[in-house]
C-alpha positions in Angstrom: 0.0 0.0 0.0 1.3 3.6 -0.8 2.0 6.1 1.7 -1.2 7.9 2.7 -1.3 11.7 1.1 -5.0 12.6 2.7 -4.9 11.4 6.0 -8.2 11.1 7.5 -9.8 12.2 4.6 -12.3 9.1 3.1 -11.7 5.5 3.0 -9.5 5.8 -0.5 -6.8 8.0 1.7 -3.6 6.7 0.3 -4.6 5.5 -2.6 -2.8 7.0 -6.0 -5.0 8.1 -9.1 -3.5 9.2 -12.1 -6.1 10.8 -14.3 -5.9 11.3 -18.2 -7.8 14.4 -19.0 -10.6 14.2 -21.1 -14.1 15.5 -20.3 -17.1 13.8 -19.3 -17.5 10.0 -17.2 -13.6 10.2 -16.9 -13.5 13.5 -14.8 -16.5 12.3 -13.1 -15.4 8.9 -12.0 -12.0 10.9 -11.0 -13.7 13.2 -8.9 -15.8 10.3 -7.3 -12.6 8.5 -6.2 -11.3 12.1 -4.6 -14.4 12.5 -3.3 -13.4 9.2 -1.3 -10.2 10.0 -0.5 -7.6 9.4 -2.7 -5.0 11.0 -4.3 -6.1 12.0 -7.7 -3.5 13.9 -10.2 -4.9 15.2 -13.0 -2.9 15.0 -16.3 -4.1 18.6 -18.3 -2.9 19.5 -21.4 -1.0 22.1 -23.1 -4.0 23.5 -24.5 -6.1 23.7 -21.8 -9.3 22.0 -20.7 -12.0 20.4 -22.6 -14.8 21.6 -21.5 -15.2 25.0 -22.3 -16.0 26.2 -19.2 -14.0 28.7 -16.5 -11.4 25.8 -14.4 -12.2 27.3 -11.7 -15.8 26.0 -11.9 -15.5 22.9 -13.2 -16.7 21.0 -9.7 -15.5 18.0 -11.2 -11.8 18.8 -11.1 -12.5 19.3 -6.8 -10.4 17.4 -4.4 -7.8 16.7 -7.2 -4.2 18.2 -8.1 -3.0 19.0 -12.0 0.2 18.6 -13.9 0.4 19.7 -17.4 2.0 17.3 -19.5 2.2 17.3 -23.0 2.2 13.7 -24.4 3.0 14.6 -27.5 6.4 15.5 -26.5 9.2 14.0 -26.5 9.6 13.7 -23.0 5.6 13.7 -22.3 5.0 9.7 -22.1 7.9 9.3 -19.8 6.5 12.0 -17.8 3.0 10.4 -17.8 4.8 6.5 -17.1 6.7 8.0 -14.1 3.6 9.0 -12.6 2.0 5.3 -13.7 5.2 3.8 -11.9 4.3 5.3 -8.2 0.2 5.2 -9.2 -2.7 2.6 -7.7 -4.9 3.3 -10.8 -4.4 4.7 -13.7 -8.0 6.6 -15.8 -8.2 7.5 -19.5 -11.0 7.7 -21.9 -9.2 8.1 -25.4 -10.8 6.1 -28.2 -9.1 2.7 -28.5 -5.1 2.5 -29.7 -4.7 6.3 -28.8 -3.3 5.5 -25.7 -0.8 2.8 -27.0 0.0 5.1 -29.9 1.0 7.9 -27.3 3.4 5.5 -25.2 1.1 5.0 -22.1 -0.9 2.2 -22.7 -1.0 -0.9 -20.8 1.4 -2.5 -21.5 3.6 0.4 -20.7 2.1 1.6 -18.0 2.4 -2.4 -16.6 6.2 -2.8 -17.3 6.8 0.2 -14.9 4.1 -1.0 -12.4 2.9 -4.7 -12.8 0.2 -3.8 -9.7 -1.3 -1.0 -11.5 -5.6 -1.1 -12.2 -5.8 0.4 -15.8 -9.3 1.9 -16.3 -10.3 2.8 -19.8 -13.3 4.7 -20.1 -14.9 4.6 -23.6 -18.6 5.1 -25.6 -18.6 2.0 -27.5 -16.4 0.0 -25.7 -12.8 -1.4 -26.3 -13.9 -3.6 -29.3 -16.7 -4.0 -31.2 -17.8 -2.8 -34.9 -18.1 0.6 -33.4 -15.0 0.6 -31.3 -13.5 3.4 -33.2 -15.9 5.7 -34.2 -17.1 8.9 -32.6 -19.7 9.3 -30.0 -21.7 10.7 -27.3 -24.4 9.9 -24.4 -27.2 9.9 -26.9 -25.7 7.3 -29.3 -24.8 5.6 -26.7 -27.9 5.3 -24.8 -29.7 5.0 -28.1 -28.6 1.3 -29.1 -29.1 -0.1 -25.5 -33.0 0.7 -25.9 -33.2 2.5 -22.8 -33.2 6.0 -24.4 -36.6 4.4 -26.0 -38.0 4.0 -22.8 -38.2 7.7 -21.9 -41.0 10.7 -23.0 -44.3 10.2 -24.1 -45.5 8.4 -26.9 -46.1 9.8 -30.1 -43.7 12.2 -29.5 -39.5 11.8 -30.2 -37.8 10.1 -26.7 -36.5 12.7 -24.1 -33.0 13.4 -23.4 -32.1 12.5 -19.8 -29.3 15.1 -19.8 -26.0 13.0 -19.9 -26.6 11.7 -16.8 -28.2 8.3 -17.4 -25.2 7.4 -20.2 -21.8 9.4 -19.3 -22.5 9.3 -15.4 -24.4 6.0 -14.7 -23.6 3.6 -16.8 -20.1 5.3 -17.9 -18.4 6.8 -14.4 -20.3 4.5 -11.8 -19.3 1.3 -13.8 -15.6 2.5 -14.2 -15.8 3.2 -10.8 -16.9 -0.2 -9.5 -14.6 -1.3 -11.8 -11.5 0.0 -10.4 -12.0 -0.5 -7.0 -12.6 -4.2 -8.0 -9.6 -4.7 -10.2 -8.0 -2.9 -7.3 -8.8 -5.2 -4.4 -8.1 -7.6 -6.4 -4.6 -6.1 -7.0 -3.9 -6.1 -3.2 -4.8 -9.5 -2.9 -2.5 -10.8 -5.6 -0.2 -7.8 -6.9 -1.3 -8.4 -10.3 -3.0 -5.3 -12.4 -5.1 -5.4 -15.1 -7.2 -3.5 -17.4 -10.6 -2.6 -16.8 -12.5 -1.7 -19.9 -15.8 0.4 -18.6 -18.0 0.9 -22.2 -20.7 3.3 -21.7 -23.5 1.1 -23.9 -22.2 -2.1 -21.2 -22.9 -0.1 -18.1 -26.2 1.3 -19.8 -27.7 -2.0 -21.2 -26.9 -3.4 -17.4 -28.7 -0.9 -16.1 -32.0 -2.0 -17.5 -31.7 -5.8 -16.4 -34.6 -5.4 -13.6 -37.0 -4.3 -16.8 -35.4 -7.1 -18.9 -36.8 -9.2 -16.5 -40.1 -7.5 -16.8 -40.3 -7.8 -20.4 -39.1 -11.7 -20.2 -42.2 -12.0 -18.1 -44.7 -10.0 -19.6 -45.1 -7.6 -17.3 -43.2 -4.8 -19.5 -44.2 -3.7 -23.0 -41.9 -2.3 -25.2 -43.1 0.4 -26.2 -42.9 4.0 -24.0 -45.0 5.1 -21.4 -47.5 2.1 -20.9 -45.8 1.0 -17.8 -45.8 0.9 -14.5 -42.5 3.1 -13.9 -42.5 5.1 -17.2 -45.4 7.3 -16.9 -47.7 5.1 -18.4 -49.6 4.4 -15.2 -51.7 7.6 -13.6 -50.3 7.1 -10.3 -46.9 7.3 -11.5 -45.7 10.6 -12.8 -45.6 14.2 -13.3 -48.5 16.8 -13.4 -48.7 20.6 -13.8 -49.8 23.1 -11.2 -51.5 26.0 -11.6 -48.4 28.3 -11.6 -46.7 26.2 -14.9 -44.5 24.0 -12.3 -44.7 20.6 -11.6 -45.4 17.6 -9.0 -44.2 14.0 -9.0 -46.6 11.4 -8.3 -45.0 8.0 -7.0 -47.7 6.3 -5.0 -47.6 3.1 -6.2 -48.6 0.9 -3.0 -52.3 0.6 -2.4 -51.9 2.5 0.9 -49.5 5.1 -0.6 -52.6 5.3 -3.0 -55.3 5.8 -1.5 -53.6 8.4 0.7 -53.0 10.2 -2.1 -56.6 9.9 -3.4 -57.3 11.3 0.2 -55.0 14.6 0.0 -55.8 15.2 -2.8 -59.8 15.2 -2.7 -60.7 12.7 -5.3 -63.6 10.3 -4.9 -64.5 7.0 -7.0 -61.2 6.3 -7.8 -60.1 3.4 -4.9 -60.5 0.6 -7.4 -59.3 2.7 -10.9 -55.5 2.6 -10.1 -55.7 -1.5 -10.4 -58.3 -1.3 -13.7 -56.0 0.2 -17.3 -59.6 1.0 -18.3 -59.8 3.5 -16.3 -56.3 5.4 -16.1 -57.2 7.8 -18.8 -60.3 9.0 -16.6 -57.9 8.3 -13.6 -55.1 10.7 -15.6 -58.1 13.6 -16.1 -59.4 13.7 -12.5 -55.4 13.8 -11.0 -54.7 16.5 -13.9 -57.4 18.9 -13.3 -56.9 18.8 -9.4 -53.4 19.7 -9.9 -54.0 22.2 -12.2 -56.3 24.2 -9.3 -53.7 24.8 -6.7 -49.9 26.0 -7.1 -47.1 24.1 -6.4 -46.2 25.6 -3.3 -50.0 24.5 -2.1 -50.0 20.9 -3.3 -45.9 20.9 -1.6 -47.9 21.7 1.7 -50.9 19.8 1.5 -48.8 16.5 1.0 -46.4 17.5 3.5 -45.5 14.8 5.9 -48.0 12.2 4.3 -46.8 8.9 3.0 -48.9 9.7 -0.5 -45.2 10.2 -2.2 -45.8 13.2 -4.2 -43.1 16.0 -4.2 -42.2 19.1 -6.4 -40.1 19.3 -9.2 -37.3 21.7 -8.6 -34.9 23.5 -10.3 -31.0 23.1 -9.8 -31.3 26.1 -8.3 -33.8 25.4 -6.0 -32.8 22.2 -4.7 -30.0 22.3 -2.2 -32.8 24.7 -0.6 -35.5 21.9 -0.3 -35.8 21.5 3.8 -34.6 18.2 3.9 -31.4 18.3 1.4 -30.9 21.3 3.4 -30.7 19.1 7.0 -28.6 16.4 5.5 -26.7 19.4 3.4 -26.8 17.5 0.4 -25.3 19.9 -1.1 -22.6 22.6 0.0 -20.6 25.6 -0.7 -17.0 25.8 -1.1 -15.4 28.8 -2.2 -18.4 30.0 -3.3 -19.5 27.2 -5.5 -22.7 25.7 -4.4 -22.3 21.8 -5.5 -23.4 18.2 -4.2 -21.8 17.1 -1.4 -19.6 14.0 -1.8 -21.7 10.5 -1.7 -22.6 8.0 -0.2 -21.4 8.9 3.6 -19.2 6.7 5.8 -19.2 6.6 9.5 -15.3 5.9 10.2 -14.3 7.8 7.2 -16.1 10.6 6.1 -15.7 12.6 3.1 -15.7 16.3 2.1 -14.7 19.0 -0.2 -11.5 19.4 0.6 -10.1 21.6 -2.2 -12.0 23.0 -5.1 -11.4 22.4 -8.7 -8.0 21.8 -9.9 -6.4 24.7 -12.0 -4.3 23.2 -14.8 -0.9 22.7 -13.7 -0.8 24.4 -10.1 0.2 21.4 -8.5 3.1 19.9 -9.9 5.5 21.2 -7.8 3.6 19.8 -4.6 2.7 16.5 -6.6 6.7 15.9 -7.1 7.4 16.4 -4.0 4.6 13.6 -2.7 5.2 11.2 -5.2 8.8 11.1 -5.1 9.2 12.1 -9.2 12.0 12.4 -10.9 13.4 16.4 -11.3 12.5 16.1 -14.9 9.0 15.1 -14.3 8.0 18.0 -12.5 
C-alpha cells in the first residue's frame, strides 16, 4: 500500500490516481474517487481543458491536483509512465489504440508498475464494430433501448441530460470497476485492465426491466408501464403556476392516501383497472391544475402519499430536507453536491476546489517522489 497523502480524509486515503484528462465520465469517476479520499493527479494539457468552461468552476476537477504534460512530446509519455510507476490506478478515456500510440498504454504503464488497475473509459467500448468511431451519451444510450423508454408516446424520446449514459452507466461502472480490479490487486499484486463501455454499463442498467419484459409484465413500447409514466399514479403533473409535482404512490396504501389529500372520490379501485387510467389521468390532472405548487408541496407535507415538487437546480439544495442532510454545500463559493454515499469511520468532504491546470506539480513531485525532470 502507498503512503497515505489525505490522511483522514475518506476511506481511499492513500490511494494513487493518475487521471488522463478528457471531459465527461472520466473527470466524473476521477472526482468520485477524490471525493473518497484518494489522491487524484490530473494530467491537463497544453492546451487547456476540454470543456469550455472557466477551471475554476468545473466541480469535477474538486479534491484533485493538476500537472500539465504534453504527451505529444518528446519527453511527455515518460512524464506520464513515471507518474504510472508510483500510481494505484491509472484513468483515460481516449478512443481505442490512442493510448498505445501515445506510449502510455497498458502494456507500458504495466512494465513500470505490474500492480497498477488500468481503467479505460470509452462510448462504444474497447472492441466491437463501433470501437473506433465517434460518439456521445445519446448514441450511446440509443442502441441499449433505454433511451426508447423515456417521454411520451407519439412524441420523439427525451433526453435525460448525460446523466443516465456518461455518469451512470459510464463513471459509476468505471468506478466499481476500479475498486474491484483494485482489491483484487492487493490481494494478488497483479494489475489489469478494466475496460468500462458506456452502452455495457447502460444495457446493465436496464436488467430489472429485462426481467419485466421476459415476463410479460413490460411492453416495449414508451410510457405504458408501470415506472415510465404510463400508469396515472406514476408521474408528473402541472400546477396551476406552470410548475410541476411528481406522483409515485404506487402501493395501495400510498394510493389511496394520495386519493385522500388530494380530494378525489371514486377512484379506490381505478389505479388497479388500465380501463380507467385515462379518466384516472383527467381527474389527478385537473386537481393539480387548481392549486400551485407551493400549495400541493404543503398539502402532501409529511403524508406517506409520495408526491413531491419538481425543482430546479437552483432550487434544490434549498428543499428543507437536502438542506438538513446538506446534500449539497458551498466551497469557495460554489454551491455543488456534497460527496456521496457517507461513511461513518471515514467521512468525506470538499477538501479543495477544482483543480487549475498545472498548479500542483510542484507539490505532486514532492509527494510522489518524481523524478526532477518530471515535474
Amino acid at each position: 500500500m502507498t503512503t497515505a497523502t489525505t490522511p483522514g480524509q475518506g476511506p481511499l486515503s492513500g490511494v494513487r490516481v493518475v487521471e488522463l484528462a478528457g471531459i465527461g465520465p472520466g473527470p466524473f469517476a476521477a472526482m468520485l474517487l477524490a471525493d473518497l479520499g484518494a489522491d487524484v493527479v490530473r494530467v491537463d494539457r497544453p492546451d487547456g481543458p476540454g470543456l469550455g468552461i472557466d477551471p475554476a468552476r468545473d466541480v469535477t476537477n474538486r479534491n484533485k491536483r493538476s500537472v500539465v504534460v504534453d504527451l505529444k512530446a518528446s519527453d511527455g509519455p515518460a512524464r506520464v509512465l513515471d507518474l504510472a510507476e508510483r500510481a494505484d490506478v491509472l484513468i483515460e478515456g481516449y478512443r481505442p489504440g490512442v493510448a498505445e500510440r501515445l506510449g502510455v498504454g497498458p502494456a507500458d504503464c504495466h512494465a513500470r508498475n505490474p500492480r497498477l488497475v488500468y481503467g479505460r473509459m470509452t462510448g462504444w467500448g474497447q472492441d466491437g464494430p463501433l470501437a473506433d468511431r465517434a460518439g456521445h451519451d445519446a448514441s450511446y444510450i440509443a442502441v441499449t433501448g433505454t433511451l426508447g423508454m423515456i417521454g411520451r408516446p407519439g412524441e420523439p424520446p427525451a433526453l435525460p441530460a448525460n446523466l443516465l449514459g456518461d455518469y451512470a452507466g459510464g463513471s459509476l461502472y468505471l468506478v466499481v470497476g476500479v475498486l474491484a480490479a483494485l482489491h483484487h490487486a492487493r490481494a494478488t499484486g497483479t494489475g489489469q485492465v478494466v475496460d468500462a463501455a458506456i452502452v455495457d454499463g447502460t444495457a446493465h442498467l436496464s436488467a430489472m426491466i429485462h426481467g419485466m419484459l421476459a415476463a410479460g409484465a413490460w411492453q416495449d413500447r414508451r410510457a405504458a408501464n408501470l415506472l415510465d409514466g404510463g400508469c396515472p399514479y406514476y408521474g408528473t403533473y402541472e400546477t396551476a403556476d406552470g410548475e410541476y409535482m411528481a406522483v409515485g404512490a404506487l402501493e395501495p396504501r400510498f394510493y389511496a392516501e394520495f386519493l385522500r389529500l388530494l380530494g378525489l372520490d371514486g377512484l379506490a379501485g381505478a389505479h388497479h383497472d388500465p380501463a380507467r387510467w385515462p379518466e384516472l389521468r383527467e381527474r389527478i390532472a385537473a386537481r393539480f391544475k387548481s392549486g400551485t405548487r407551493d400549495d400541493w408541496t404543503a398539502r402532501f407535507e409529511g403524508t406517506d402519499a409520495c408526491v413531491a415538487p419538481v425543482l430546479s437546480l437552483r432550487e434544490a439544495p434549498h428543499h428543507p430536507h437536502l438542506a438538513a442532510r446538506a446534500t449539497f454545500t458551498e466551497h469557495d463559493g460554489l454551491v455543488q453536491p456534497a460527496p456521496a454515499p457517507r461513511f461513518s469511520a471515514t467521512p468525506t468532504r470538499v477538501r479543495t476546489g477544482p483543480a487549475l491546470p498545472g498548479t500542483g506539480a510542484q507539490d505532486v513531485a514532492r509527494d510522489w517522489d518524481l523524478p526532477e525532470a518530471t515535474a
